[in-house]
NULUMPA-315651 format. One record per atom (N, C-alpha, C): residue in one letter; x, y, z. Coordinates in pm, whole numbers, plus 50000, padded with zeros to 5 digits. Example, Ala and Ser with C-alpha at 12.3 -4.5 7.8 and 13.67 -1.06 7.14 Angstrom:
a513194943150780
a512304955050780
a513204967050780
s512854977550708
s513674989450714
s512905000350787
This chain:
x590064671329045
x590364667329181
x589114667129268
x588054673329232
x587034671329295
x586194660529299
x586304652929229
x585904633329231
x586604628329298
x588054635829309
x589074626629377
x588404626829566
x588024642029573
x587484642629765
x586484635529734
x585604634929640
x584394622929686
x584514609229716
x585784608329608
x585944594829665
x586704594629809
x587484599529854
x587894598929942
x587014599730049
x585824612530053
x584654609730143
x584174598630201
x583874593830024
x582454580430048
x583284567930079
x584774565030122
x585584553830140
x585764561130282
x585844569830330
x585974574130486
x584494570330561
x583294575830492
x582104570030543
x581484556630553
x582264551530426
x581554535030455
x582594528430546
x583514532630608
x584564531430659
x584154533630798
x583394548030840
x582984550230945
x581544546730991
x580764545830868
x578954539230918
x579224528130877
x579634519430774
x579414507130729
x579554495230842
x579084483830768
x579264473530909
x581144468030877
x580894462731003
x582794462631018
x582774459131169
x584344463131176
x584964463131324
x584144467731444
x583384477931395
x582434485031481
x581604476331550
x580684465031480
x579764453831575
x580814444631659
x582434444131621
x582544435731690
x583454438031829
x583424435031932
x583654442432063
x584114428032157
x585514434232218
x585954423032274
x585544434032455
x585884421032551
x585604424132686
x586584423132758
x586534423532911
x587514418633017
x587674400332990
x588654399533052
x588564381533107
x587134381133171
x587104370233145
x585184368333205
x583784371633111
x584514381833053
x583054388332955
x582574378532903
x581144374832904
x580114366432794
x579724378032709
x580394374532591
x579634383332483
x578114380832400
x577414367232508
x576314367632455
x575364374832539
x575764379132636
x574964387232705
x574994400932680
x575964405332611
x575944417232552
x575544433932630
x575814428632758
x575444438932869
x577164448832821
x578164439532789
x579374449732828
x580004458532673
x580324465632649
x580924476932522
x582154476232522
x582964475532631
x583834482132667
x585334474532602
x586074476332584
x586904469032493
x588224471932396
x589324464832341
x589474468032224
x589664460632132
x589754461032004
x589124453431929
x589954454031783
x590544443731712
x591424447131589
x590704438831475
x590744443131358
x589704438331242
x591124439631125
x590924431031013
x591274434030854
x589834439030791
x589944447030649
x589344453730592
x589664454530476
x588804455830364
x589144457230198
x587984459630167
x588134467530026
x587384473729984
x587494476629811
x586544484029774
x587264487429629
x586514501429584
x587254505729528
x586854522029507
x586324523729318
x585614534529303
x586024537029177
x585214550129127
x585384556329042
x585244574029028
x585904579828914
x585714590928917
x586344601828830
x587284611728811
x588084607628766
x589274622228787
x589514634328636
x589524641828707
x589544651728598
x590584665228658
x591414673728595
x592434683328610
x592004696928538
x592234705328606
x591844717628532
x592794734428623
x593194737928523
x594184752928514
x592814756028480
x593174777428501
x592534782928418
x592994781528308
x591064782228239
x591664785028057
x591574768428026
x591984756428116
x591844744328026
x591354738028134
x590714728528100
x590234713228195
x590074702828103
x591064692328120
x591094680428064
x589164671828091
x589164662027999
x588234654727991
x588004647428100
x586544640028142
x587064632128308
x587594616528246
x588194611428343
x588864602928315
x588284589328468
x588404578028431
x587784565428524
x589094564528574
x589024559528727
x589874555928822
x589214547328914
x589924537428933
x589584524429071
x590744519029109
x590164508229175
x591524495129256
x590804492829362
x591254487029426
x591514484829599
x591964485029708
x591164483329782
x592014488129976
x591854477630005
x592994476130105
x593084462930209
x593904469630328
x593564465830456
x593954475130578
x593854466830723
x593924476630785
x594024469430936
x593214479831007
x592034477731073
x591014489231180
x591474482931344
x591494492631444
x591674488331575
x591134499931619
x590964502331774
x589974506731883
x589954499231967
x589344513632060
x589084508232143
x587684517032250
x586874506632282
x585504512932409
x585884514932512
x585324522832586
x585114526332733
x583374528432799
x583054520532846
x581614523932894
x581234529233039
x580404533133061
x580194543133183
x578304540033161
x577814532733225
x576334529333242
x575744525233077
x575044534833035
x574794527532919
x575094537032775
x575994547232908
x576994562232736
x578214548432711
x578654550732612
x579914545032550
x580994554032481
x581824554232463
x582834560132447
x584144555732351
x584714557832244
x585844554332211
x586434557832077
x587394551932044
x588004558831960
x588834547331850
x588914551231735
x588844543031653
x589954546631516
x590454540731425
x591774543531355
x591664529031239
x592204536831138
x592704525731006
x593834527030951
x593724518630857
x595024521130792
x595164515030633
x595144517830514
x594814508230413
x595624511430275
x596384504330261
x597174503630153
x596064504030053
x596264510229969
x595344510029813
x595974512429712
x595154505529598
x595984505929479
x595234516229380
x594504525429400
x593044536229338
x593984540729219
x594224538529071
x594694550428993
x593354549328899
x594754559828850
x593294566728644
x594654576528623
x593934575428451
x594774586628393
x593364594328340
x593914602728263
x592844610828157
x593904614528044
x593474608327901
x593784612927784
x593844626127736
x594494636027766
x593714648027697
x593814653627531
x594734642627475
x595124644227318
x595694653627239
x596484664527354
x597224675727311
x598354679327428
x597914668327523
x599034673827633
x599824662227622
x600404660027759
x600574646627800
x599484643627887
x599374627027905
x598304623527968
x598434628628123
x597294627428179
x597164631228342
x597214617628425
x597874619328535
x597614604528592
x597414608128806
x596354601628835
x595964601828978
x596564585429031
x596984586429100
x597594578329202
x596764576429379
x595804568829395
x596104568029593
x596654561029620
x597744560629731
x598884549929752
x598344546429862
x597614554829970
x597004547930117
x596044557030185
x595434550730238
x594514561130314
x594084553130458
x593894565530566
x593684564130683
x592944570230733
x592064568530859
x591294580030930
x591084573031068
x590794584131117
x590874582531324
x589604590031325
x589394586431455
x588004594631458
x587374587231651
x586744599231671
x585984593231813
x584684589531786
x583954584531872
x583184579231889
x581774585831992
x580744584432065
x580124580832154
x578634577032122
x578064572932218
x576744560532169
x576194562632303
x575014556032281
x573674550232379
x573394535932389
x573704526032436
x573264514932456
x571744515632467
x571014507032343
x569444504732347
x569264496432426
x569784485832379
x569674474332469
x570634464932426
x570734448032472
x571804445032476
x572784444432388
x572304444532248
x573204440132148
x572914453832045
x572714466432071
x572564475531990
x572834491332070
x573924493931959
x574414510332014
x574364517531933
x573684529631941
x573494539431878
x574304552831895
x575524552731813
x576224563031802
x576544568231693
x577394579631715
x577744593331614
x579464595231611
x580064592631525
x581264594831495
x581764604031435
x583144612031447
x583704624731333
x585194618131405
x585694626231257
x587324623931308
x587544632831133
x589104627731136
x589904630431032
x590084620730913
x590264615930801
x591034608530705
x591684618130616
x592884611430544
x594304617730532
x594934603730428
x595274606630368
x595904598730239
x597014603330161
x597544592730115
x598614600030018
x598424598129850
x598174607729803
x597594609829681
x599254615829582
x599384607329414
x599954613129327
x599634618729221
x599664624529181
x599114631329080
x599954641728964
x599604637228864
x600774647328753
x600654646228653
x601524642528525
x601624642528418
x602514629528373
x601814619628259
x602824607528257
x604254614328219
x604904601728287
x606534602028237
x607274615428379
x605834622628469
x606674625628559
x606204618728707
x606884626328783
x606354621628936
x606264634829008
x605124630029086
x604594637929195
x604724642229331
């Protein structure tokens, strides 16, 4: 299960640094977004992705072999900015159906099988406007998924 939080990490981080929804920023009525003076906004994106990693299970006394797991995400990101001179402010949310499994063979049990059915994360925001078309901010929040996991032939 510990491949399983990495992956879950490194799909929350490219999620939260990667390029995306984040460059793109809607305004008031009126806004020229080529002038890029305004942040403030909210803003809805699609998203997909594809994962892939290692799963492995372990009791004391046994740990199965690691075993390969992937698929894909496809989702919906929305937010929204608030600006105040050139701090920015806001807050941000996903949502992504995925299809991530793996089993692992272990050749004396029954097989092991990992399931992600979806994953999500929220998280705030705030930044520095450099200049017009570049903000430099720092994000944290939460992601939260629903993960199966067990033994073939049961459910989780």
């Amino acid at each position: 299960m510990n491949r399983l939080r990495r992956i879950l990490f490194a799909l929350t981080m490219i999620s939260a640094f990667g390029p995306g929804a984040q460059s793109a920023v809607a305004g008031p009525p009126g806004y020229n977004p080529y002038d890029g003076t305004n942040w403030a906004g909210f803003y809805v994106g699609i998203q997909g992705g594809y994962a892939w990693g290692d799963t492995q299970y372990s009791i004391p006394g046994f740990s199965t072999p690691k075993g390969d797991m992937n698929g894909g995400a496809f989702g919906v990101t929305w937010g929204t900015n608030w600006q105040s001179g050139k701090w920015v402010y806001g807050t941000e949310s996903d949502f992504s159906f995925t299809d991530i499994d793996g089993s692992v063979v272990t050749g004396c049990f029954p097989d092991c099988f990992t399931d992600i059915r979806n994953l999500s994360t929220s998280r705030l925001r705030a930044g520095y406007v450099l200049d017009s078309n570049k903000l430099l901010y720092v994000t944290g929040g939460l992601a939260y998924g629903t993960v199966r996991a067990g033994l073939q032939g049961t459910t989780a």
